[in-house]
C-alpha positions as CSV (number, residue, x, y, z in Angstrom):
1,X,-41.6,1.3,32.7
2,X,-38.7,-0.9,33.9
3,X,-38.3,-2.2,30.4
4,X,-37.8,1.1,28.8
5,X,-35.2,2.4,31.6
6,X,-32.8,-1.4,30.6
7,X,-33.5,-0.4,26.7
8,X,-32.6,3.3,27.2
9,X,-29.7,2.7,29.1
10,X,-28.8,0.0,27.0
11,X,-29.0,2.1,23.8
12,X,-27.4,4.9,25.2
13,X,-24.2,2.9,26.5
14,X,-23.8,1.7,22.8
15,X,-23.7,4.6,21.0
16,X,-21.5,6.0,23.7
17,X,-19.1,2.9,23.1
18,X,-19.8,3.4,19.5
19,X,-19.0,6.7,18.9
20,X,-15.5,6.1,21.2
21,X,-14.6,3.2,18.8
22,X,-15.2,5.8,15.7
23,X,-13.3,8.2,17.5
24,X,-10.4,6.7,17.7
25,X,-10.5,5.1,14.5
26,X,-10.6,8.7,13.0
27,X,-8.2,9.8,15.1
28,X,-5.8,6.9,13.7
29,X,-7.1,7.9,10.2
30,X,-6.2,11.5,10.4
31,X,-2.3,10.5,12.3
32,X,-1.8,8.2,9.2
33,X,-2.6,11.4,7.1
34,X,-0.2,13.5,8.5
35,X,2.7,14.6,5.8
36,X,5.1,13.1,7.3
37,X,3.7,9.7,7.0
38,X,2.1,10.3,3.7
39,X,6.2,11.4,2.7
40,X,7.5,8.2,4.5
41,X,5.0,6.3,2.8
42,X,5.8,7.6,-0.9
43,X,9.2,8.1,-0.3
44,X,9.6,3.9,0.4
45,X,6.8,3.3,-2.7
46,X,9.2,5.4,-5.2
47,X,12.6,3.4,-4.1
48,X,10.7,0.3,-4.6
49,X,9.5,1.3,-8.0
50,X,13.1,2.4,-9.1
51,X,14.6,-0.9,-7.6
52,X,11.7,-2.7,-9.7
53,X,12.1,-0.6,-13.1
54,X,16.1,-0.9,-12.4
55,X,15.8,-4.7,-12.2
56,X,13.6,-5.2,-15.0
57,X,16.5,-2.4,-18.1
58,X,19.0,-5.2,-16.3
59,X,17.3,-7.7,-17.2
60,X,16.4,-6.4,-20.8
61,X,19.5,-5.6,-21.7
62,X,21.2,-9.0,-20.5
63,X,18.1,-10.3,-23.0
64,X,18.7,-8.1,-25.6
65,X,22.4,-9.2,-25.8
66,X,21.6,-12.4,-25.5
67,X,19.5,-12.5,-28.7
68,X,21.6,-9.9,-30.6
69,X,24.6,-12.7,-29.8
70,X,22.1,-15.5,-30.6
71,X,21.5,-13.8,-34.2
72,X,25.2,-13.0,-35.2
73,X,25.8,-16.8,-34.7
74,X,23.1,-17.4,-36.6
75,X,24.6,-15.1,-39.7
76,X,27.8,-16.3,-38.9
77,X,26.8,-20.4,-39.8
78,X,24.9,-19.0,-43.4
């Protein structure tokens, strides 16, 4: 009888401490859910993205003027 008082109790402690530790992990879950973090969260993704895409029209046009300039010199010698 012992046995199945230390297994009982045993079980019943981890799925107490179980369901805490899911608990707060929803709890975390649902705070990182909250519009105003979901907002933050876009709002620093879409200034990345037009930093990025702003970058890469520089870079293409520095690219493109660089072969257009590369082909006039090139009609230029014929």
């Amino acid at each position: 009888m012992l046995k199945r008082t230390v297994w009982f109790t045993t079980g019943a402690a981890v799925g107490l401490g179980s369901s805490m530790w899911v608990q707060r992990r929803v709890k975390r879950a649902a705070r990182r859910l909250l519009p105003e973090q979901v907002a933050a969260g876009v709002g620093t993704t879409v200034r990345r993205t037009v930093a990025d895409v702003r970058a890469a029209a520089v870079e293409g046009r520095d690219a493109m003027r660089a072969r257009e300039a590369e082909l006039r010199a090139g009609m230029r010698d014929r």
